[in-house]
N, C-alpha and C positions, 0 to 999 in steps of 0.2 A: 504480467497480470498478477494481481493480488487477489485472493478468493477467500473467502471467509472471511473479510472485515469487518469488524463489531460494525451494526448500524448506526451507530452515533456520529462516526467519523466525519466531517464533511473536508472539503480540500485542505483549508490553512491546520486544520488539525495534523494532518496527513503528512503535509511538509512539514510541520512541527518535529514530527515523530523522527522522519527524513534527516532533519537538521540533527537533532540531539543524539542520533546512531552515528551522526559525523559524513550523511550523506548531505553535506550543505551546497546547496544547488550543480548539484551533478546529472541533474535531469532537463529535461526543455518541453516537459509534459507530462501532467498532470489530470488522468479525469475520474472523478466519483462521480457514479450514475445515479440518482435518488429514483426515487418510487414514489407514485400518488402516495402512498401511506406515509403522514405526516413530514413529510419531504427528507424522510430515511433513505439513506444509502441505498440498493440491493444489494452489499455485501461482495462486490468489488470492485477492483480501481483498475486503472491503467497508467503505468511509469512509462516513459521511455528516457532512459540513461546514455547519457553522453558516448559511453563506450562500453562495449560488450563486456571488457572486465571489472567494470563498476559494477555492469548487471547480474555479473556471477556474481561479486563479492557481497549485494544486496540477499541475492537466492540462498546463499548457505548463511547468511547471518540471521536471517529470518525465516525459510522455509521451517514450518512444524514447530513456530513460536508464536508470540505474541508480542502486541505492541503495550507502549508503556500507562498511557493515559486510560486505556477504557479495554483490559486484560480480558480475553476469554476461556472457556473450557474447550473451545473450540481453535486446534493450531491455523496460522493461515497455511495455506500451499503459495506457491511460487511460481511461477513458469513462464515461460515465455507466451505471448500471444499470439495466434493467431491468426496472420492477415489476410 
């Protein structure tokens, strides 16, 4: 689970972001939740990664960072979901 993601994000952005960190389809799911409000994000997504050490190497390259397109002051967090 990703938390704190700028509102802008919508999915192909997201893979985008995915692909240029060199996580180029290492996942098989993808979901950004929007919100009535102007069909913005709510500020997190849901990855699931092919294999669990994809999914660490995803958590420490980005937990308490940010993405490259649409930068916050706000880090995301990382973690697992869940189910």
């Amino acid at each position: 689970m990703i938390r704190h993601l700028q509102h802008k994000y919508i999915p192909k952005l997201l893979e985008w972001e995915l692909n240029a960190a060199e996580f180029t389809n290492p996942f098989d799911y993808l979901c950004i939740l929007t919100g009535s409000r102007k069909s913005q994000n709510r500020g997190f997504a849901f990855v699931n990664f092919a294999t669990a050490t994809i999914a660490e190497r995803f958590r420490r390259m980005f937990d308490g960072a940010t993405f490259v397109l649409y930068p916050s002051n706000r880090p995301m967090d990382i973690s697992p979901a869940d189910m």
